[in-house]
C-alpha positions as a Python dict, from the first residue, in 0.01 Angstrom:
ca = {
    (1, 'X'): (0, 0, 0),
    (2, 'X'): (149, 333, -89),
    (3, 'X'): (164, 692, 92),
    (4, 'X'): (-132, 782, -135),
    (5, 'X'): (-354, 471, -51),
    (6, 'X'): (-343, 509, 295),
    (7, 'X'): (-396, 870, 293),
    (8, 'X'): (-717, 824, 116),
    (9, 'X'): (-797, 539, 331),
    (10, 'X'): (-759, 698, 651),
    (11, 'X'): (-1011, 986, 513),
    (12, 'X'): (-1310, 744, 473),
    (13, 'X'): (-1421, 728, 796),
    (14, 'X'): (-1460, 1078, 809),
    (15, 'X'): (-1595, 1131, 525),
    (16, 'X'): (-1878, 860, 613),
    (17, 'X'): (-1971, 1045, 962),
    (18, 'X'): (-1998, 1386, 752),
    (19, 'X'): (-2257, 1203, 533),
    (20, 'X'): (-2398, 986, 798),
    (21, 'X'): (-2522, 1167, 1129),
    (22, 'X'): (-2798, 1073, 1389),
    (23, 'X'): (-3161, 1209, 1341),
    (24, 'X'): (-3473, 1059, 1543),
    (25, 'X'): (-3745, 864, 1352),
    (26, 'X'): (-4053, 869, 1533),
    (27, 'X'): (-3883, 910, 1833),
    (28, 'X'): (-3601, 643, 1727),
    (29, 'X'): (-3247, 774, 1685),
    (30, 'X'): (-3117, 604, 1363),
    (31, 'X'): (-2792, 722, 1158),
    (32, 'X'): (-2880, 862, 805),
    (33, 'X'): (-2783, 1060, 512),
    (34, 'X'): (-2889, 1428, 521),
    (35, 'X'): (-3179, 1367, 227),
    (36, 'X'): (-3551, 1326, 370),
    (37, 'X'): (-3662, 1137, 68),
    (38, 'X'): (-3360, 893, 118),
    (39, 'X'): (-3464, 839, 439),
    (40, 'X'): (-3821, 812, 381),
    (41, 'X'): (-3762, 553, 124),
    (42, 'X'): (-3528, 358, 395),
    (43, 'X'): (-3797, 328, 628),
    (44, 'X'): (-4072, 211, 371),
    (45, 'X'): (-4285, 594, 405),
    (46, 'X'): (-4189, 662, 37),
    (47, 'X'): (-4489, 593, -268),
    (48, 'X'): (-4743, 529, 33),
    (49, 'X'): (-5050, 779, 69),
    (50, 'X'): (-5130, 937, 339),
    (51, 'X'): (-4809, 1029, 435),
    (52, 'X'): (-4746, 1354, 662),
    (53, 'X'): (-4375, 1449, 743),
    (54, 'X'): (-4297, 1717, 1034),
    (55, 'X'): (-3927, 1760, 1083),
    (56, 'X'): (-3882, 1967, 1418),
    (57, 'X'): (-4237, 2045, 1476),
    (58, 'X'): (-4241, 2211, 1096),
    (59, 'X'): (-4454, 2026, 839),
    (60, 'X'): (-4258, 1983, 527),
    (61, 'X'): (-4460, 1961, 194),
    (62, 'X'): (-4459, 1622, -35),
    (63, 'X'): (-4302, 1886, -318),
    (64, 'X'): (-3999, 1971, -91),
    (65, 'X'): (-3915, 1608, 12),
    (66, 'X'): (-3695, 1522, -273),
    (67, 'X'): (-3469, 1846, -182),
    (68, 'X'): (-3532, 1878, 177),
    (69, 'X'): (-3167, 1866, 401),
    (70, 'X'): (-3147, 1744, 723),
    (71, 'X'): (-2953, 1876, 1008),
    (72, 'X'): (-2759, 1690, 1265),
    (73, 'X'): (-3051, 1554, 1546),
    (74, 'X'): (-3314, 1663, 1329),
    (75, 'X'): (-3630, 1500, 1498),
    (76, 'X'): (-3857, 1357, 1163),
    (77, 'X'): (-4257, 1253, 1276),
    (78, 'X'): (-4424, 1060, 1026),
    (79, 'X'): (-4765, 1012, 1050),
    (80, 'X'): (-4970, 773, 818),
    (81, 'X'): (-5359, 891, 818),
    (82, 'X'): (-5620, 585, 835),
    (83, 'X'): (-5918, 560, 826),
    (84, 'X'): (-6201, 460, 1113),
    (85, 'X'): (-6478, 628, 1330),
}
């Protein structure tokens, strides 16, 4: 292995926490990427109706998913409606 190699090498750690950082699902701390509809489509949410998303308290809009950037400990709700009486 050169110089180079491990250089590079050594950097990928790193470089996977700056991309990868806790955020509460539901009230579950799980490690994600910073993209909402990544982790929506993780968790199964994504192409179901029905679907509300609240990230700190703020409803986010199904238009804004796809560019929507999470923060460190951002805390996600997800609610599904159903139906019943």
């Amino acid at each position: 292995m050169t110089f180079h190699d491990s250089y590079f090498n050594s950097l990928i750690p790193e470089f996977i926490n700056l991309i990868n950082m806790p955020i509460f699902v539901n009230g579950i701390e799980k490690i994600y990427t910073p993209k909402l509809s990544l982790l929506l489509e993780k968790e199964g949410f994504l192409g179901l109706k029905g679907i509300a998303v609240a990230v700190n308290n703020q409803v986010v809009s199904k238009t804004a998913w796809v560019d929507f950037e999470l923060k460190e400990n951002d805390k996600i709700l997800v609610i599904k409606a159903s139906q019943g009486g």
